[in-house]
N, C-alpha and C positions, 0 to 999 in steps of 0.2 A: 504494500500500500504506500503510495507517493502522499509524501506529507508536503501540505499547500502553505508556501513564506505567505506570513501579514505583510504587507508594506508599511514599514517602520514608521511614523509619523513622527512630525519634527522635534518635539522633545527628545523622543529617543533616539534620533541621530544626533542633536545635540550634546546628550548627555553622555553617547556611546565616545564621540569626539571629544568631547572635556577627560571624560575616564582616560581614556589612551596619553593623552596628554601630561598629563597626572603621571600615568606612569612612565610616559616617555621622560619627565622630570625628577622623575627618583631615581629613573638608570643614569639619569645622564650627572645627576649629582654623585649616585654612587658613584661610574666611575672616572669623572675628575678627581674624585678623593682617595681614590685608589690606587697604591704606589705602584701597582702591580700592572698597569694595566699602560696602554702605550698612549703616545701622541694620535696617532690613526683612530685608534678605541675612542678619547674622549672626540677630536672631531666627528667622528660615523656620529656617537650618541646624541651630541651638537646637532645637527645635519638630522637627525631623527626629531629631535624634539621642534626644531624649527618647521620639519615637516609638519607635525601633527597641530602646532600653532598654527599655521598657516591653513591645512585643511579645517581648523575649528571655527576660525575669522571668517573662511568664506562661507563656511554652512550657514553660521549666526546670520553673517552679510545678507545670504539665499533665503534664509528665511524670515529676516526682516521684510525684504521686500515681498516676498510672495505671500505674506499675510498683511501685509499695509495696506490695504481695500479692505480686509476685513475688519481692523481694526479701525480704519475710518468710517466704515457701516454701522461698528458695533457702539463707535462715540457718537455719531448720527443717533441714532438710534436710543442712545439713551442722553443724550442732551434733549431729543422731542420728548420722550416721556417724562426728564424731569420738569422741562414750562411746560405742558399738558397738567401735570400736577400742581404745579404752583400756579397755573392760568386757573384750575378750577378751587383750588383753597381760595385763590384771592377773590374769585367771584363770589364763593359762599361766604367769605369775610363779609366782602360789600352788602351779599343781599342781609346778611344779620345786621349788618350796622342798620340800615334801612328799616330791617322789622323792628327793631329796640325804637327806633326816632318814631316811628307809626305808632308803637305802643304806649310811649311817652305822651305824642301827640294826645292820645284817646283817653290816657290816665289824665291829663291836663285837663280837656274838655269835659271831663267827668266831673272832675274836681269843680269849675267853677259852674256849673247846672243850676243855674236855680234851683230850690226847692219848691214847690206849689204847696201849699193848704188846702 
């Protein structure tokens, strides 16, 4: 039975790129500090980790841009629902202020009513 690849989504090629990275920076710390190990060794590791920076920049780079529509849909998107929100608290503001000034109104004219006998 053939087992079917996900296609990694971009956190995970991010993170799989940072991890590498990571450890391409401990080999390569390892062996500069390492007496044992040659000129050639620390360049290759050098040359390794510069690789692995390099492919991380571009992913991060890749996937800025290929979700910046979505992220400007997604701040679209919630900049209208937040004034949709504050368009309609401020209306229900307004209309209470209005009923209080009407109820006012009515408690006033109540107030000075004549009385008949």
């Amino acid at each position: 039975m053939a087992t079917r690849m996900t296609p990694k989504n971009d956190c995970d090629i991010l993170l799989g790129n940072a991890e590498n990275m990571l450890n391409d920076l401990g080999k390569c710390l390892d062996t500069a500090f390492d007496k044992n190990k040659t000129k050639m060794n620390v360049v290759g590791s050098i040359f390794s980790l510069g690789k692995s920076l390099t492919k991380l920049t571009f992913n991060a780079g890749y996937c800025a841009v290929k979700n910046a529509p979505k992220a400007v849909v997604a701040v679209a998107s919630a900049k209208r629902e937040l004034v949709n929100a504050l368009e309609d608290e401020y209306n229900q503001y307004q209309k209470q202020l209005k009923e209080d000034a009407l109820n006012e109104k009515i408690k006033q004219l109540q107030l000075k009513k004549p009385t008949r006998v």
